[in-house]
C-alpha positions in Angstrom: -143.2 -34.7 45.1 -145.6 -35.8 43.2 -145.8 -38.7 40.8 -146.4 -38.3 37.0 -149.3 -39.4 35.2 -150.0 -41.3 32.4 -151.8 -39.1 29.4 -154.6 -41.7 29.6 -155.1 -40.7 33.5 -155.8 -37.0 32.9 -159.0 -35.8 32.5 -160.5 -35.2 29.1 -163.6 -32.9 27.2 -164.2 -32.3 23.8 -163.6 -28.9 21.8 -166.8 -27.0 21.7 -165.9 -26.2 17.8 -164.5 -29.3 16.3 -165.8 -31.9 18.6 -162.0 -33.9 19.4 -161.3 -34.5 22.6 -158.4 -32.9 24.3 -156.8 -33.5 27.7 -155.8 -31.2 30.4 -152.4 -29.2 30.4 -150.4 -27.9 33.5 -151.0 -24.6 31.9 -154.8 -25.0 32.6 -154.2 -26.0 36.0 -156.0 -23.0 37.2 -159.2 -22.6 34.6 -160.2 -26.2 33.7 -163.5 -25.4 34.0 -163.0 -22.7 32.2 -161.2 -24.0 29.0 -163.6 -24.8 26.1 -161.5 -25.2 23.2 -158.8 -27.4 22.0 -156.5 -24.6 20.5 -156.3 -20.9 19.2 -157.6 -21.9 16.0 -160.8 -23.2 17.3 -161.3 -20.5 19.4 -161.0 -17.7 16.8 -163.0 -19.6 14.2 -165.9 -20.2 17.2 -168.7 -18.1 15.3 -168.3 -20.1 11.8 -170.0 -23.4 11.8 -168.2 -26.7 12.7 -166.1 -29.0 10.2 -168.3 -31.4 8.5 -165.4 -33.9 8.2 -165.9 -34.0 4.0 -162.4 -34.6 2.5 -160.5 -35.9 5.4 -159.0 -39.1 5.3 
């Protein structure tokens, strides 16, 4: 069996719309590579232009 990782041991890359890092899932075990966005959200809202980070806090 294999041991469990910490979250700080899996690998990492950052969202192709927003820009914040997101680490690998067991769910993406098969399409790392593949995987370029952090969540449905980003993916769907690929075309529009990234958050400027204005009026978060």
């Amino acid at each position: 069996m294999a041991r469990m990782r910490l979250k700080s041991e899996l690998p990492s890359k950052p969202c192709l719309h927003c820009g914040r890092p997101f680490t690998w899932r067991r769910k993406w075990a098969r399409d790392w590579a593949q995987v370029r966005y952090c969540s449905e959200r980003c993916k769907r809202a690929r075309g529009a232009t990234p958050p400027t980070g204005e009026g978060l806090a």
